[in-house]
N, C-alpha and C positions, 0 to 999 in steps of 0.2 A: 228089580222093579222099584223105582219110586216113588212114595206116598208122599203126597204134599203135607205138609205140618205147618199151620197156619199162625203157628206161635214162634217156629225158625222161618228167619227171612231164608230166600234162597240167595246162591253168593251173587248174582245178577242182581239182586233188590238191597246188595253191601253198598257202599259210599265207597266211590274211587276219589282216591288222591289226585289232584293235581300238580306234579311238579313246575316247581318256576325254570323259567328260561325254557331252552332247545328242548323240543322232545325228540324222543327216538321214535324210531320204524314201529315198536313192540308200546310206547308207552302211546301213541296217535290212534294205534288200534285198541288198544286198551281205553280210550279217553271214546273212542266211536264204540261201544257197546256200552258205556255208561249208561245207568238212568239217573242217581246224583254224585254229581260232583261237590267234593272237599273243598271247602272253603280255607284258607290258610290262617290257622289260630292267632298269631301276630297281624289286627287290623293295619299296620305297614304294609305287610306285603301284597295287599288287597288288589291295587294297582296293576302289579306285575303279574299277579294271578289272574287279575282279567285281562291283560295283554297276550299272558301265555295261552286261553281260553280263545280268545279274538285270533290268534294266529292259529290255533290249534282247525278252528273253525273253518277260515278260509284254506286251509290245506285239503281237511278233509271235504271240503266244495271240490277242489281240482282233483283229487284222487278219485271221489266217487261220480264225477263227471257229471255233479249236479248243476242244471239250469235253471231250473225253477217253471218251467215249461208247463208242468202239470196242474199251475195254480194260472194260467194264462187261458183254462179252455173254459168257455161261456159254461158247462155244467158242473164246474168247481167256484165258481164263484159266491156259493152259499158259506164256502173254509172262510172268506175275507170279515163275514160278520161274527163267525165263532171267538167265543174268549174262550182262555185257557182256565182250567180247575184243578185249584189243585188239594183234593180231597186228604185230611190229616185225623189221622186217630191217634188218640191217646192211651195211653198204658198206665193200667190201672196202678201198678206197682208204683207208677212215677209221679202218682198224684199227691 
């Protein structure tokens, strides 16, 4: 059984890497169950990490045979006014 422990992330709440260039079969599906994404520590590579992100993206469109169709129906149109939040706690150790 698992007990949630609110002081361990669980490994889905860990930061995936994103490698630069090509990605593989195993690294697309890995990048599609992220919740964040690695930023590359060398502000150089910044570029090519959002290139590999922008490609990664329209891939995973065509593989999962997204249209966008769902945000088209008159009783979704309330999604077009929501912003995003993006809720941050601090850690007291880190204060």
């Amino acid at each position: 059984m698992y007990t949630l422990d609110p002081l361990v992330p669980r490994p889905i709440d860990q930061p995936t890497e994103v490698p630069l260039g090509d990605l593989s079969a195993e690294q697309s599906v890995a990048l599609d169950e992220a919740k964040i994404f690695v930023g590359p520590p060398d502000p150089a590579d910044r570029p090519a990490w959002r290139e590999t992100l922008h490609r990664w993206r329209e891939d995973a469109r065509r593989r999962h045979g997204y249209r966008g169709s769902a945000y088209e129906r008159p009783e979704a149109a309330w999604a077009a006014r929501c912003h995003p939040v993006a809720p941050v706690w601090l850690r007291a150790e880190l204060l």
